[in-house]
N, C-alpha and C positions, 0 to 999 in steps of 0.2 A: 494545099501545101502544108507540111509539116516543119513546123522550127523548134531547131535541137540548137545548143551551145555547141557541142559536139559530134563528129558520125567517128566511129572507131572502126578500123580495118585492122581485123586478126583480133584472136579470143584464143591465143597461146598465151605462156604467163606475163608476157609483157601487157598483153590487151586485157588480161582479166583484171590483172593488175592497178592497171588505169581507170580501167570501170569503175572499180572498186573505189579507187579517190573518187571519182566525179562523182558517185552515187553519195559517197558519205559526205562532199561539200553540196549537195542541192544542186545537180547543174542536172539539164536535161542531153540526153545523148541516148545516140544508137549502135548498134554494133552490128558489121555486114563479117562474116565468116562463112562459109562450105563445111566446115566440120571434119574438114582433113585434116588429121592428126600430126601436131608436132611434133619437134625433139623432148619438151618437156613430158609429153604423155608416153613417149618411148624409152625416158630416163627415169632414173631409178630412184628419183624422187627425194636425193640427197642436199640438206642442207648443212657446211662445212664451212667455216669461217679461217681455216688453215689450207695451207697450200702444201701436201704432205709429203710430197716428192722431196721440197726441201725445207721444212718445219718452218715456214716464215706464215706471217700472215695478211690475206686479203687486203686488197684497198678499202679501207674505211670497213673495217670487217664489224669494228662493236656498233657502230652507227649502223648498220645492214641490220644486224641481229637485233637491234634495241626496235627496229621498225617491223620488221620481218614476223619474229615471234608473235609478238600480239597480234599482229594483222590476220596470220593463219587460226590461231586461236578463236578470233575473232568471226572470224568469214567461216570457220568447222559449226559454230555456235548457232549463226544466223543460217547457215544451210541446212541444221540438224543434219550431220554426217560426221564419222569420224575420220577425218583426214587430216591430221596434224598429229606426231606425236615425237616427243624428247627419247632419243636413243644414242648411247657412245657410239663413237668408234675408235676400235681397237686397230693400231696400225701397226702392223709386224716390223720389227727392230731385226736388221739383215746380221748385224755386228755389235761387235764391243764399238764399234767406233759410232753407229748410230746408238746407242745407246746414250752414249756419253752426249752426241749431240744432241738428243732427245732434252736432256737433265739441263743441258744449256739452256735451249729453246724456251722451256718452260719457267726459268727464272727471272726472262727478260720483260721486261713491266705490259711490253704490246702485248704478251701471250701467256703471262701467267691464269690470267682468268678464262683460259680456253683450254690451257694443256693442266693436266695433272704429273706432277712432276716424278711418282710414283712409277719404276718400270715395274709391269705388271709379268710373273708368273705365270706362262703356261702353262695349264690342268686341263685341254682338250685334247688327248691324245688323238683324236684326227684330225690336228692342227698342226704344222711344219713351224713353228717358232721357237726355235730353242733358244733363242736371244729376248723371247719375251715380246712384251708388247707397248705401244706408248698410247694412251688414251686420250683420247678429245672429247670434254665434259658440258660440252653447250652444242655439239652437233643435234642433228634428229634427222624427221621426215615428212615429206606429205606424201599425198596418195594419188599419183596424177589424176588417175580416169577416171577417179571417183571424183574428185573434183573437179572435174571439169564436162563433167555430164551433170554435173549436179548444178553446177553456173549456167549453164546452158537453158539447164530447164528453167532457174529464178529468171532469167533476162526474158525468155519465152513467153512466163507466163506477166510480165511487166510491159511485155508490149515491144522490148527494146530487140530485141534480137532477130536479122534477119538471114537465114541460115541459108545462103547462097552466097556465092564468087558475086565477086565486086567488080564491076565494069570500068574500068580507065576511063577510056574515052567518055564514059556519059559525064564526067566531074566537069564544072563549070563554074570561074572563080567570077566574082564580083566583088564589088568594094567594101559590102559588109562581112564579105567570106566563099564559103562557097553554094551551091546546090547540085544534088544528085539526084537523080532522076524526078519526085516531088518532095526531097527534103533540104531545107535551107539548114547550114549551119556558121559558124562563126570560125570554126575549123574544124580538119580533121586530120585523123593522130593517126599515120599507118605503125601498124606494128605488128609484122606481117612475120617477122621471123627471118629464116632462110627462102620461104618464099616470094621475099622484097626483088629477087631475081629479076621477078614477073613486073615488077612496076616500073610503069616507063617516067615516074618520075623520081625514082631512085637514084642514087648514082651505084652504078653497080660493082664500079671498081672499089668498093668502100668494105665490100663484104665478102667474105672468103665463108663456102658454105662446107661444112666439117661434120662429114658421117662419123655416125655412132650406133656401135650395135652391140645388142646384149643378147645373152641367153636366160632359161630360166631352167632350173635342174630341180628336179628331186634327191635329196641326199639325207634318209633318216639316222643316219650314224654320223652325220655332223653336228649335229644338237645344238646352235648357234643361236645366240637372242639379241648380239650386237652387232653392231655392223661390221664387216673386218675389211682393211685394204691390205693390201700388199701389192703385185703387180696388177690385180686388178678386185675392185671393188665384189664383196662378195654380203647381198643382201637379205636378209631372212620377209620372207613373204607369210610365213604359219605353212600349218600342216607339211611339213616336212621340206616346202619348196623355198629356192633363193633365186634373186634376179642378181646374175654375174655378168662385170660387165664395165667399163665400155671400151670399143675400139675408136680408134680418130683414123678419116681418111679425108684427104680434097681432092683425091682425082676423082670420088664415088659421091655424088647428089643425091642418088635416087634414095627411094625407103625401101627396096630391094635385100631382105638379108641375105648374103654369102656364106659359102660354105666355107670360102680364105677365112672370116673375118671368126668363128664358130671354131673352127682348129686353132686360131690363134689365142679365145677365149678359153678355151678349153685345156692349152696346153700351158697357162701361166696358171688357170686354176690347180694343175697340176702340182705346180710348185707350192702351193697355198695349206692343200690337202690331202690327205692320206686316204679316205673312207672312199669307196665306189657312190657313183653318185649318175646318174642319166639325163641326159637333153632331151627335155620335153618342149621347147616353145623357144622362139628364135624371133625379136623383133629390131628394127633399126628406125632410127629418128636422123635428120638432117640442123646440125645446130647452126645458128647465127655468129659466125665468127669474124672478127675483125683484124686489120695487119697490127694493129697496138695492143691486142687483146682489151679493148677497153670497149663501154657499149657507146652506142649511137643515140644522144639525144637533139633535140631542136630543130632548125631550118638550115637549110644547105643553099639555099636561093632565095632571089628577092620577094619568094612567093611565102610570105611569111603564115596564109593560110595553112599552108601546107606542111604539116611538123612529122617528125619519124622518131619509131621509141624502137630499137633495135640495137643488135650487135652484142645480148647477154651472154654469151657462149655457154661455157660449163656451167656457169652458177645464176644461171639464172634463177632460179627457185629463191636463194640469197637476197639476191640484188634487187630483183621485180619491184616490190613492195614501197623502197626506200628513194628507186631511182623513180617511180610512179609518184611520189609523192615532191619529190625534186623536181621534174616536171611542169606538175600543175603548179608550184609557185612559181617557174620562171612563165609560164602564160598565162597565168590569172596573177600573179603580184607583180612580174616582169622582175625575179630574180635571178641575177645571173647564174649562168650553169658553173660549174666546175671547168674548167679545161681539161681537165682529164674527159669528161664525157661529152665535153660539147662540140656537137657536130662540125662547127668552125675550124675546128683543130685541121680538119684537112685541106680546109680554101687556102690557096697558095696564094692570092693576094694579101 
């Protein structure tokens, strides 16, 4: 018999994330995952503290970033891999009227230290912005699959990771926790993604599961080294290629990319860009989405073994690190959660 504090289900960035705490506070834990790929390894690896559709910004966006940053910095360090790096982004200004909102946004005390108040001049003539551009000066990115091949292997060769689908039925709760097949723990943290589907002790009405698909182009006459959005997010990879992207569906689960989803990326990149440019690679992720767009944390039942760290949507990349850390003090300090993220919010008693 093996005893762990912990058994962790899912090593998407929710479960890396959590790792990562338990491992830096001394707790012992394991981690059961298959190795099928989430939405964060199909996403484009964006961290963005603004909401840029309407210049406002994130829930608790400087607390995310003040945890976040260092975290990735930190975990690129101890993996010896480069997977974290500080890069703007430049968001296309439709109008005089976004402009001016722009110049607003950026003066208001939440978002001065994120937006540059400066509308930026276009000088890439295979860029469609003649209104210029509005800049986000604390964005960047990481590098999913590098990172998380690279997690994979540290847990591996730690003993902790076992890289098979987790069996429901074998979980067995007792009064100090639970045990799985021969491992005792004190609880376990699912956080499983959009594949919480599959848990039968999930509540499944909790989670709306929200395809997202990207493409990846070749365009050497775009010359791009920032990130740009406009209708849809356009990301430089090197050597000439960018990951464009993403679509949102709920009637489509699967990781299945469409050729619907590839004309519709294709035809907003249109509006973005001048220069000819080719579809090389076409992939889709399934994200974890909620009816408040807010994530899932804590117990939902009297099975207080039993905790869920879900529902990051878009930004998880963002959020992971801060809500992973939020967390472990409400089950090891027994700190209340937030209501905005605590699981509670949906018990109708």
């Amino acid at each position: 018999m093996k005893d762990v504090d912990y058994i962790v289900v899912g090593l998407g960035i929710a479960g890396l994330s959590f790792c990562e705490q338990l491992q830096r506070e001394d707790k012992r834990f394991v981690v059961f995952d298959s190795g099928v790929h989430g939405a964060t390894v199909a996403s484009g690896g964006v961290f963005n503290p603004v909401v840029l559709k309407h210049f406002t910004g994130t829930w608790m966006a400087r607390e995310q970033l003040d945890i976040a940053v260092p975290f990735y910095k930190a975990l690129a360090a101890k993996l010896e891999i480069t997977t974290f790096e500080t890069v703007p982004v430049f968001r296309i200004l439709k109008n005089a009227e976004e402009q001016n909102n722009w110049t607003v946004a950026s003066d208001k005390k939440e978002l001065s230290s994120f937006l540059s108040s400066e509308i930026i001049k276009n000088t890439n003539l295979a860029i469609n912005a003649p209104f210029g551009y509005g800049k986000v000066i604390v964005s960047g990115r990481i590098f999913p699959k590098q990172l998380f091949q690279a997690y994979r292997s540290y847990l591996q060769k730690n003993g902790r990771l076992f890289p098979e689908a987790f069996q429901y039925d074998l979980l067995q709760e007792n009064k100090k926790g639970v045990r799985y097949k021969d491992i005792s723990a004190r609880k376990i943290v699912f956080a499983e993604g959009a594949a919480a589907i599959n848990n039968p002790f999930f509540p499944k009405q909790l989670l709306i599961p929200n395809k997202g698909e990207y493409i990846i182009i070749t365009a050497p006459e775009l010359q791009l080294e920032y990130m740009l959005k406009g209708p849809v997010f356009v990301i430089p990879l090197g050597n000439h290629q960018y990951k464009v992207g993403a679509t949102y569906s709920r009637e489509d689960a699967t990781t299945h990319p469409t050729a619907a989803a590839k004309q519709e990326i294709v035809s907003k990149l249109q509006q973005m860009i001048h220069c000819p440019f080719e579809v090389i690679d076409q992939i889709a992720g399934v994200r974890p989405t909620t009816k408040d767009r807010r994530p899932i944390l804590g117990t939902h039942t009297s099975e207080a073994h039993k905790v869920f760290f879900n529902g990051l949507g878009t930004r998880g990349i963002l959020m992971a690190p801060f809500l992973a850390k939020m967390l472990y003090s409400h089950l090891e300090e027994e700190k209340e959660l937030p209501k905005e993220v605590n699981m509670a919010r949906f018990n109708r008693s």
